[in-house]
N, C-alpha and C positions, 0 to 999 in steps of 0.2 A: 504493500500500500504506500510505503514511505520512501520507494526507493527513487523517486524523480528529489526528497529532500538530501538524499545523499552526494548529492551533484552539485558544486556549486554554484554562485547566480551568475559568474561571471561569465558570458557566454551561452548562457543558454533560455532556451525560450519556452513558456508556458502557452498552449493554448494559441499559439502562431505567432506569439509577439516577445519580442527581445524581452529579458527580465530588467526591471530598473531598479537600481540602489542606488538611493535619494542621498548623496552627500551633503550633509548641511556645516554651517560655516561663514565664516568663523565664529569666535567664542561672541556669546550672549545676541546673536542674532533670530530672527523668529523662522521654522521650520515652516515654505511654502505650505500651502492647503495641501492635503493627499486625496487624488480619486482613486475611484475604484480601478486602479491597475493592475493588473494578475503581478504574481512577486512568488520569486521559490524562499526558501527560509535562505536567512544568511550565514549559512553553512552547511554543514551535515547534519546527518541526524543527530549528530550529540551534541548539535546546538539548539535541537528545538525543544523548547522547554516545557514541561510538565505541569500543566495548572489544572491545579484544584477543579474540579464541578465543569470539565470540559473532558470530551473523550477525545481517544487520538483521533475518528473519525470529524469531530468535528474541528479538530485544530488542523488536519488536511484541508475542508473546508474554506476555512479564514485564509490558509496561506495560497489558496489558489483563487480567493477574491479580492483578498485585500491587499494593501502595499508597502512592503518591510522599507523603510526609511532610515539611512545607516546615520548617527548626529555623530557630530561631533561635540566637544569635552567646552560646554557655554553655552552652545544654539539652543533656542527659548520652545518649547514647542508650544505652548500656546501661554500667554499674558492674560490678566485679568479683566483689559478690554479689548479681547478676540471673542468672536462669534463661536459657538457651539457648534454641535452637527459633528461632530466627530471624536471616535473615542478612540486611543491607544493601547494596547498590550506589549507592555516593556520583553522582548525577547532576550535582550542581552544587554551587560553591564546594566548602570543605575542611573536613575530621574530622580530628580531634588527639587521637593514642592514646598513652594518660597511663599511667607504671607504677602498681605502689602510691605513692609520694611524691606523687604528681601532675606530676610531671614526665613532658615531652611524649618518646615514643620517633621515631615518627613522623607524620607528617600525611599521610593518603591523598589521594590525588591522584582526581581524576572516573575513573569506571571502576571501581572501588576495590570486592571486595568483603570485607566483615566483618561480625564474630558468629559463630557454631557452632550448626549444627544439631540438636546435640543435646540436647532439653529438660533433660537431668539436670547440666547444665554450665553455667560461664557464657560469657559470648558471647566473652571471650580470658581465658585465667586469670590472675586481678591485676591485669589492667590496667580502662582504661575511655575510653569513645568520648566524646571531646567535641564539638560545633561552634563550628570554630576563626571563624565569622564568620556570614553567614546563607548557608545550606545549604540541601541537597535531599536526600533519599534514596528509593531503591527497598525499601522492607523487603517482604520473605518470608517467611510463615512456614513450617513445616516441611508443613503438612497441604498448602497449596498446591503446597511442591515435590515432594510429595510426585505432587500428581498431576501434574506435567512429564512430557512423556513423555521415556524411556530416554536418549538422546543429549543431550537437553539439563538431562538433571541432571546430567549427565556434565560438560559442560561449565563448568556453573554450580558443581558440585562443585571442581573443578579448581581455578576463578578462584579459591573460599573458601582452600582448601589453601596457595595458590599465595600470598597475604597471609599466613595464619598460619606460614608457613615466613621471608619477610619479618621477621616480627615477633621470631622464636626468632633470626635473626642481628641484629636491633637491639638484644636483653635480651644475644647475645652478647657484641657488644660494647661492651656498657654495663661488663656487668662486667669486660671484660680491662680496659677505661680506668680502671674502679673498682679494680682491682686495681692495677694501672701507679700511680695517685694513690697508693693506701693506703703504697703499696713506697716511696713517696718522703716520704709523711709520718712513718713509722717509721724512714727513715734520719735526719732532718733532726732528730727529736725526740732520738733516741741521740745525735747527733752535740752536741747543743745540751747535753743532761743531761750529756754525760761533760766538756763544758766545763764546767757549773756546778760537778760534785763536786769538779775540780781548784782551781777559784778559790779557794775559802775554806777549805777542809777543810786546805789546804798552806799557810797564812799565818801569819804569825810571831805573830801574836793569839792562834789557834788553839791555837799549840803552847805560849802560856806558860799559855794555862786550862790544855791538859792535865798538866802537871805540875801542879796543884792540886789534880787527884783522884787521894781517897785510892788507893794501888795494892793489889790481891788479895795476900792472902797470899803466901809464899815457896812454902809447904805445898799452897796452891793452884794455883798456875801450875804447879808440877811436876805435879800431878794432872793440870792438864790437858794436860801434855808426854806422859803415857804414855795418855791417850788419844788422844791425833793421831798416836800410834807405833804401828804396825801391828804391830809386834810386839810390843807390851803385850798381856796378857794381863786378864782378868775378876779371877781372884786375886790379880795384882800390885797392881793398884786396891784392891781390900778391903785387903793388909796395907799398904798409903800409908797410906789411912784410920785402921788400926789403932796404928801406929808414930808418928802423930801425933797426939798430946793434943787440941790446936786442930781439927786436923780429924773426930776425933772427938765433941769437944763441940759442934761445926757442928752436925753430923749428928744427934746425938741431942736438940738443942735444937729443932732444924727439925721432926724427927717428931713431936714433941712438942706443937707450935706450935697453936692453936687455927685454925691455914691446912688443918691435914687433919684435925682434931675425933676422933681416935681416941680410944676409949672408953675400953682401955687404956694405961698409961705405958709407953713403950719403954726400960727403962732398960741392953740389952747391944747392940754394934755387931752380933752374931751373931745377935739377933733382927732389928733392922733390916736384914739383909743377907736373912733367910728371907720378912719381908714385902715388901723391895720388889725383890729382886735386885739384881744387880752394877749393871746400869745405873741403877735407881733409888739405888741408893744414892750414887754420883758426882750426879746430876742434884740431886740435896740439899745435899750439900756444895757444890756448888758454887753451889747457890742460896743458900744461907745465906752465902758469903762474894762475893758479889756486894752482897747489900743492905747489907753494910758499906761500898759503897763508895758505896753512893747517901743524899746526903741524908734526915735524917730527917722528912720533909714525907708529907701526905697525897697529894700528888701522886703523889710517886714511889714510898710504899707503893701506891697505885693500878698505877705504871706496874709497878713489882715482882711486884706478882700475875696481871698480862697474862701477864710474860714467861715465868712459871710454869706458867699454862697455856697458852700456846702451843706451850711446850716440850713438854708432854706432847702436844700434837696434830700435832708434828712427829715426835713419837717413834714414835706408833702409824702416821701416816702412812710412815715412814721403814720400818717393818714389813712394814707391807701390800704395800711397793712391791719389798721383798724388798733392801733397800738395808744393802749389810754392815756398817757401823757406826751404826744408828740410835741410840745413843748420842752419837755425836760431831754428829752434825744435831739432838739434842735440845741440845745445850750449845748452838751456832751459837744455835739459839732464845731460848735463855734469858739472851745478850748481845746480842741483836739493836735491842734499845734503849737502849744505855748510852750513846748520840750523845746522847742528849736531858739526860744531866747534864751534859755539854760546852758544850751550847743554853742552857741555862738557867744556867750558868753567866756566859757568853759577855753573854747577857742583863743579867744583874744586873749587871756590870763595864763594862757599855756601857750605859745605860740609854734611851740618846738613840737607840739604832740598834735600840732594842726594834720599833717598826714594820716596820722594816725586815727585822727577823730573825725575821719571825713565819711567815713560810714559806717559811723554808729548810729544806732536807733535811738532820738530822743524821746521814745514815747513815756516810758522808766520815767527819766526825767521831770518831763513832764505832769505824771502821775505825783512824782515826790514832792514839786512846787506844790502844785495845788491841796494834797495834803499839809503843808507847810501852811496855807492858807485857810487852813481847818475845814474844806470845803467835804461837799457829803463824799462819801467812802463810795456807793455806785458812782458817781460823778468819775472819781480817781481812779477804778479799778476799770473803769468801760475805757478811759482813755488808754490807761496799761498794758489793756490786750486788744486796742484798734487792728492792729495787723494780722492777728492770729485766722483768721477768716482766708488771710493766702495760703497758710499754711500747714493748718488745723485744723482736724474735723469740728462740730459744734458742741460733741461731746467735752472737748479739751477747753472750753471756755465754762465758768461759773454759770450755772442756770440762773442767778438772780441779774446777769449781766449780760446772759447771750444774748436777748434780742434788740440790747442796743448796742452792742459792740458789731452785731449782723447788719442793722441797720449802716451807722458810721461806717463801716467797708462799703457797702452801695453805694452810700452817699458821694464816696468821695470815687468810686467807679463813673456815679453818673456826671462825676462832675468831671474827669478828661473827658467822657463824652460828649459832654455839652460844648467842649472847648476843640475838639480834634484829636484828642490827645489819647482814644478810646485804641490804638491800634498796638496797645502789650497784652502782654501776656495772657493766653486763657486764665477766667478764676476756675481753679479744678473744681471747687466745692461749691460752685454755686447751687445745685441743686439743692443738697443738702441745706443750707442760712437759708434761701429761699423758702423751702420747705419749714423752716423754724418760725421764719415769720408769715406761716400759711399762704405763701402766694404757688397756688399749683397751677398746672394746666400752661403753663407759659415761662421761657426762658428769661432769663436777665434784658437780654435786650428787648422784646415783648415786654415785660414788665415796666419797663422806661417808656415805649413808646405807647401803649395804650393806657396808664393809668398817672403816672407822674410828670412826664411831658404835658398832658392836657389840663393837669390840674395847676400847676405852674402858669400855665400861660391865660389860665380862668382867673390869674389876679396878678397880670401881668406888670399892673401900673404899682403893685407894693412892694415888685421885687429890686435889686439893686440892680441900676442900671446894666451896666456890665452883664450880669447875667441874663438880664432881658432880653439883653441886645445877642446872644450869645444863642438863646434860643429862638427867637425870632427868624435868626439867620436861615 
């Protein structure tokens, strides 16, 4: 039965036509389409291989319809966006099936069938066939198996299935391993961060800057005492405001400020109170007695008008998310960068460790001023772990603190957005923070554009110009 395989292909002819061995080449090139061209085996009999759930009758069959294709050691036999419609049985040497990276999943072994049948697909989805060295295969196309008779598509069918089910437990466990890794580089990264924040943030250096910076008002810290109290009330905040000259003149200096360009002068606390509301009106004062306390440098009028709008994007966020005091997550916003007067502080007093201190995290910092300033313990701690959100499941942050330390990371996500500035880094965790502060059904950027984007620009005229003008755009 076998004895036309005992001949080799070179020279001779099946069925009236010359035999072809399909030389492919060179390394990492893709292997032409194969039709149905008669093909002897690529050797003797003692090269034609023995598979599984096929009889020698029918592997006669295949090699007298279909066409042995000799690769060489790189040629691609099919990529992830090639069309289907043909399947391969590796005869000789090995095929190295690569995911998207290029990294190898497995290497079929002789016998081996791969590709998909069906034209409208590719031959594994993602992945791609390489030969791992010089090779042989049997390709099929679909017209061919097409005419197999009933039992032996059956079989042939089987084989194909019987690898792509192989291939979905090697993508399986790629990713528990991918996974198992990941778990271990976000513990190792936490573990590493929370030593950094302790090192220097708690150092006696540290703590004689922070007595150098000027402290917030008296006027102001109590303001922000009865917004961290739950039982403060919207009207007890207005008559703090009102009862206090300084926090008054805050207020109506700040509305005033060519920072929100109103047309008209605001000159009663009671008109200020009807255009921006209770919260808006706290979110003022307290931004006005905050930049008293930061250098007067273009810098840090720079870093001042960040923190002004981010505040507002943590406030509408904080809204949307249905979070009961979107107020107090707007304050968290708008000190979430006062580390960086402590920085640069820290800097100028040490000049020689300026290299050195050029990236470090002053959120520590930051945290320790404001404690320094006896201000509420949520306030200092949400500021402490602002960043954790890039790097850190939501587990790893304090449950009395996650959903505004989740918020403040959005916040200041939406706010390169709003500026151009949206094109770093994926956040890996977003789902997850999302998820904490129940917003489903919709990714990060969804979330900005259907629900905070529009509620922003619903009160466009209270926002700082800058940022108006930012979204507007």
């Amino acid at each position: 039965m076998f004895g036309f395989l005992k001949r080799r292909a070179h020279g001779v002819t099946v069925r009236g036509e010359p035999v072809r061995q399909a030389r492919r080449g060179p390394a990492e090139t893709h292997a032409p389409a194969a039709g149905p061209v008669p093909a002897a085996a690529p050797g003797g009999m003692e090269d034609a291989p023995s598979v599984e759930g096929l009889r020698d009758t029918d592997m006669a069959t295949l090699y007298r319809l279909a066409r042995v294709d000799v690769l060489e050691p790189g040629t691609v036999l099919f990529g992830p966006g090639d069309a289907g419609g043909m399947v391969h049985m590796l005869v000789k040497g090995e095929v190295a099936l690569r995911d998207g990276t290029g990294k190898t999943l497995t290497r079929t072994p002789v016998g081996t069938w791969i590709g998909r049948l069906d034209a409208t697909e590719s031959g594994t989805p993602g992945c791609s066939a390489v030969a791992a060295g010089p090779a042989s295969v049997l390709s099929l196309d679909r017209a061919t198996y097409d005419g197999l008779d009933g039992d032996l598509k059956l079989r042939v069918l089987t084989q194909v299935q019987a690898h792509a089910h192989g291939v979905v437990h090697a993508l399986a466990a790629r990713n528990d391993d991918l996974g198992t890794r990941n778990g271990v580089l976000v513990d190792a990264l936490y573990r590493s961060r929370q030593t950094a924040d302790a090192d220097l943030s708690k150092t006696e250096t540290v703590s004689q800057i922070i007595q150098k910076v000027p402290r917030l008002p008296v006027s102001t810290a109590t303001l922000l005492g009865k917004l961290f109290d739950e039982r403060s009330t919207n009207a007890e905040v207005v008559e703090l405001v009102k009862s206090d000259p300084s926090l008054t003149a805050a207020l109506l200096k700040a509305i005033n400020s060519p920072l929100y360009g109103l047309s008209h002068k605001i000159t009663h606390i009671n008109h200020a109170v009807t255009l921006l509301g209770f919260d808006g009106v706290h979110q003022l004062v307290l931004s006005e007695s905050l930049r008293k306390s930061l250098p007067e440098t273009p810098r840090f009028q720079k870093t001042h008008q960040r923190a002004v709008e981010t505040s507002q994007l943590a406030f509408a966020a904080a809204q949307a998310t249905g979070i009961r005091h979107p107020a107090e997550v707007s304050t968290i916003a708008l000190l979430h960068e006062i580390g960086s007067v402590v920085l640069e502080l820290l800097k100028t007093a040490n000049p020689h460790l300026e290299m050195a201190l050029a990236t470090v995290d002053s959120t520590g910092m930051g945290a320790e001023l404001l404690r320094a300033w006896n201000l509420p313990e949520p306030l200092c701690r949400s500021i402490e772990l602002q960043h954790y959100p890039g790097f850190a499941l939501p587990e790893h942050v304090p449950d009395e603190v996650r959903k505004n330390v989740a918020l403040l990371y959005l916040a200041n996500r939406f706010h390169d957005r709003v500026h151009g500035q949206h094109e770093r880094m994926p956040w890996p965790f977003a789902p997850e923070y999302l998820g904490v502060l129940g917003v489903t059904g919709m990714d990060e950027s969804e979330f900005f554009q259907q629900k905070i984007r529009p509620a922003l620009l619903g009160r466009v005229k209270t926002l700082p110009k800058s940022l108006a003008q930012a979204l507007s755009a």
